[in-house]
N, C-alpha and C positions, 0 to 999 in steps of 0.2 A: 504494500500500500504506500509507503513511503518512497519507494523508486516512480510509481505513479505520479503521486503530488508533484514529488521533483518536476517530471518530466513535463507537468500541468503548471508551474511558475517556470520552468526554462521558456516552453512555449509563448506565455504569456507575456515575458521580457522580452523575447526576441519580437515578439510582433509590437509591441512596445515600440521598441528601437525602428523597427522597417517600417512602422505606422510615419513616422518622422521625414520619411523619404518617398513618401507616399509606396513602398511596393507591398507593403500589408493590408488587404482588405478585411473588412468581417463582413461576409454577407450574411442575412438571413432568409432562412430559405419558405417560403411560401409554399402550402399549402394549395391543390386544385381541387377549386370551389365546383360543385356540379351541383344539376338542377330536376330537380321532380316534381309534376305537377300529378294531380288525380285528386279523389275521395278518401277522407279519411274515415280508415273502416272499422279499428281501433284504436282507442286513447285510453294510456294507464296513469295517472296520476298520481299515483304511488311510486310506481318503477321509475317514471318520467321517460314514455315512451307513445307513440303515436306508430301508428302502421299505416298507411298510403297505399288505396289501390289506384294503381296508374294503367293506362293503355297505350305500349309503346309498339307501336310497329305491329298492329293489331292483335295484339297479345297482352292477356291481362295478366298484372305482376302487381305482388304485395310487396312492399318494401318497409321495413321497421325503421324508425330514427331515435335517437337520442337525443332528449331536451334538457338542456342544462340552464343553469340560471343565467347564463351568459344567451340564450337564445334570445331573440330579438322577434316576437310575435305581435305583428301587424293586421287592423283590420279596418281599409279602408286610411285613412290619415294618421289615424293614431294607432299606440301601443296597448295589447290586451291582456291580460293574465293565462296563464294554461288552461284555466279550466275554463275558457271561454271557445274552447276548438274542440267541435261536435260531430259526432256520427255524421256522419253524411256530407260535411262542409268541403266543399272544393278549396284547396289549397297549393300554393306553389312552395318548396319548400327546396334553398339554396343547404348544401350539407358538404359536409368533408369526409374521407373515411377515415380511418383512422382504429389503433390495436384495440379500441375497447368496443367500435363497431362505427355506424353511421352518425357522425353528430351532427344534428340541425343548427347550422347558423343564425337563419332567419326564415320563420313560416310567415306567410302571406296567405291570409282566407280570403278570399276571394269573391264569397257570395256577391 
């Protein structure tokens, strides 16, 4: 663990240093945001999950999401609370993927 750390302040000093000289960047790296629109067929308010039937390419597909308190849930102009997105509500819903599964960035109901 200690050869680690090392090697995590060596790192950091050098780009330190080559940050000066402009040849050390930090980029960060962006996320691809994708898009699903459909019916929402289930919403869990407990687990904090919504399911979306969508028809893409003439084929019906259920798709689960992840709502976190970071989602940003729209309806019409302004912002709504979870438990305001209902059986049957057409929604567009921008999401990321990601290891713990699909999380919604921003639902848009759409009624």
């Amino acid at each position: 663990m200690l050869k680690s750390m090392t090697s995590v302040l060596f790192l950091f000093f050098a780009c330190a240093a080559f940050q000066a000289s402009g040849s050390c960047e930090m980029v960060e790296q962006q996320e691809r945001v994708y898009i699903a629109r459909g019916k929402i067929s289930q919403n869990n308010w407990v687990s904090s999950k919504i399911t979306v039937r969508t028809l893409e390419y003439g084929k019906i597909d259920e798709i689960t999401f992840i709502v976190t308190r970071d989602t940003v849930i729209t309806h019409g102009s302004g912002t709504v609370p979870f438990s305001e997105i209902l059986i049957s509500d057409d929604v567009r819903v921008e999401y990321i993927n990601t290891l713990a599964g699909l999380v919604a960035i921003r639902i848009n109901i759409m009624k």
